[in-house]
C-alpha positions as CSV (number, residue, x, y, z in Angstrom):
1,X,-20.5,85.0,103.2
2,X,-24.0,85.7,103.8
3,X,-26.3,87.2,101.9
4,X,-29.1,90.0,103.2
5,X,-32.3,90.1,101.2
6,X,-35.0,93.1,101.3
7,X,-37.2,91.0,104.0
8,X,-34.3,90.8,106.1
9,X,-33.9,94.7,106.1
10,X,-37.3,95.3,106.4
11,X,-37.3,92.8,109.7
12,X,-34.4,94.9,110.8
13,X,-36.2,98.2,110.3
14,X,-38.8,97.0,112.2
15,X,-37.2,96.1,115.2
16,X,-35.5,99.2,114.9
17,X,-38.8,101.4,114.4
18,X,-40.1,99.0,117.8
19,X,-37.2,100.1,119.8
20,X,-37.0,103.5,118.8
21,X,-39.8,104.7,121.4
22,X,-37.9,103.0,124.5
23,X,-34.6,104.8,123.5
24,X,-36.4,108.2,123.2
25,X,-37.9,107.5,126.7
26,X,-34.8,106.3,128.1
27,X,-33.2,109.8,126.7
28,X,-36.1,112.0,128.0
29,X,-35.4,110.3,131.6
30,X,-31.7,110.6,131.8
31,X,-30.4,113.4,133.5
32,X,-26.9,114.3,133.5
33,X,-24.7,114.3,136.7
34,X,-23.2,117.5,137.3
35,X,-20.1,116.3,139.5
36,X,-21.6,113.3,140.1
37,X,-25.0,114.3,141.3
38,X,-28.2,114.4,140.5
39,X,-30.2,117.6,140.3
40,X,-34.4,117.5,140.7
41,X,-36.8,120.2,140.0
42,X,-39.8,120.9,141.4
43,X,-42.1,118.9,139.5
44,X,-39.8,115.7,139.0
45,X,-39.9,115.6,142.9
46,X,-43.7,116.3,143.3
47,X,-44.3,113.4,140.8
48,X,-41.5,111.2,142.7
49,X,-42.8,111.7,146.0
50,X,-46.3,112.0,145.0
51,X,-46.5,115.6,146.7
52,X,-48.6,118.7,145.8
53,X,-46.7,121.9,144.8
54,X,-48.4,123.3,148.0
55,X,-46.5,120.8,149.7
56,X,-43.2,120.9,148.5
57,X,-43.1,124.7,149.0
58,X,-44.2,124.4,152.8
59,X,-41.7,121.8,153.9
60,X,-39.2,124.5,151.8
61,X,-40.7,127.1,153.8
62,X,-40.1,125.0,157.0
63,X,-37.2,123.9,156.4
64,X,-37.6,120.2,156.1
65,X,-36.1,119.7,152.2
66,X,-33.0,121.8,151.9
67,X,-32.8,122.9,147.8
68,X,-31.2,125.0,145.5
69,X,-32.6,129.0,144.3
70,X,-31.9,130.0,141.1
71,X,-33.4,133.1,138.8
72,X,-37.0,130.9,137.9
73,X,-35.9,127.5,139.2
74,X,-35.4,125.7,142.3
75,X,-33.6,122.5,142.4
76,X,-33.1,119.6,145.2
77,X,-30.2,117.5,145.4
78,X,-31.2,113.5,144.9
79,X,-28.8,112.8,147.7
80,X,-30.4,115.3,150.1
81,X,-33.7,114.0,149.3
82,X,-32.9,110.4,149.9
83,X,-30.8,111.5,153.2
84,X,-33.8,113.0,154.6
85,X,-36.3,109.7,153.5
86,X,-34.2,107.7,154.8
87,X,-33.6,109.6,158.6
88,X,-37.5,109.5,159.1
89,X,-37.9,106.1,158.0
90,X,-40.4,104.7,160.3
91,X,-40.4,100.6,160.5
92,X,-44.0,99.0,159.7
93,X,-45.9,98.5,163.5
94,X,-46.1,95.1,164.2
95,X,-49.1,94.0,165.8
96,X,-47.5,90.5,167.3
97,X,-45.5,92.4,169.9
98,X,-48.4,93.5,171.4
């Protein structure tokens, strides 16, 4: 049997006070699925795609990112989003053909 002294605990509370901040970012991040998807909101997808609000609401407006209305919110569908990156994916130009 092994015995634990006070500098072990404290060792152990320390590691635990380290790792603490990672867990409450890792909680913050997380968003639930609901039925297996992933819903964005406005700003999450302005900070993801590194778009302005002004933005965002045009290619709404136009008809380019389909989302979600509800009373005060709108959400996009990660699926939808990546669907739509992925169809207008351009490959780099490669100046060798040329």
């Amino acid at each position: 049997m092994e015995l634990y002294t006070n500098d072990d605990n404290r060792k152990l509370l320390q590691a635990l006070n380290d790792v603490l901040p990672h867990i409450e970012q890792a909680l913050k991040n997380n968003k639930p699925l609901f039925d297996g998807e992933r819903y964005l909101t406005s700003e999450e997808l302005c900070s993801t795609l590194k778009l302005s609000r002004r933005t965002l609401q045009d290619y709404r407006n136009n008809g380019i990112l389909p989302f979600i209305q509800l009373p005060g919110k709108v959400l996009f569908r990660e699926s939808d989003i990546k669907k739509i990156l992925e169809e207008r994916f351009r490959p780099a130009y490669n100046n060798d053909s040329l």
